[in-house]
C-alpha positions, 0 to 999 in steps of 0.5 A: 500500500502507498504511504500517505506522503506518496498519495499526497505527492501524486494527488496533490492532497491527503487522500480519504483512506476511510471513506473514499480509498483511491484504490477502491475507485476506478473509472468513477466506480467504487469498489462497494458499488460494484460488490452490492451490484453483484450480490443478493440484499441478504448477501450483501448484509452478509458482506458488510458484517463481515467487513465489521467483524474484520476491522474490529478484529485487527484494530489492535495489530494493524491501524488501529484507529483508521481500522475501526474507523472503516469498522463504523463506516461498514456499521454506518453502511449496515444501518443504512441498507436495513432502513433502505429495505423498511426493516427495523 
């Protein structure tokens, strides 16, 4: 993965690594559009909780912070498609 410094020089700015990851976004299509497109709405959630589990899990060995942060952006994203679906 490139160093912050990298992604500052070559994009001229500090990058979103939370929310937007340069890497995840090609030709205007993020990474998580493509993901849900392909996937039923019950794998999707299952996708997403996953995705929690991961980053909680490895918050203490790897990035700590910015880890759980993606951890509250995949909760985030979970709330969001269990309102999108009229479920409570």
């Amino acid at each position: 993965m490139p160093s912050i410094d990298f992604i500052k020089k070559e994009f001229g700015k500090e990058q979103d690594m939370v929310n937007h990851p340069p890497h995840y976004n090609k030709h205007g299509i993020e990474c998580i559009q493509a993901i849900r497109a392909a996937l039923t709405d019950k794998e999707f959630r299952g996708y997403i909780k996953g995705n929690v589990l991961k980053y909680t899990w490895r918050e203490n060995y790897k990035n700590k912070n910015q880890d759980l942060q993606k951890a509250k952006w995949y909760l985030d994203k979970l709330l969001q498609e269990v309102a999108s679906n009229n479920e409570s």
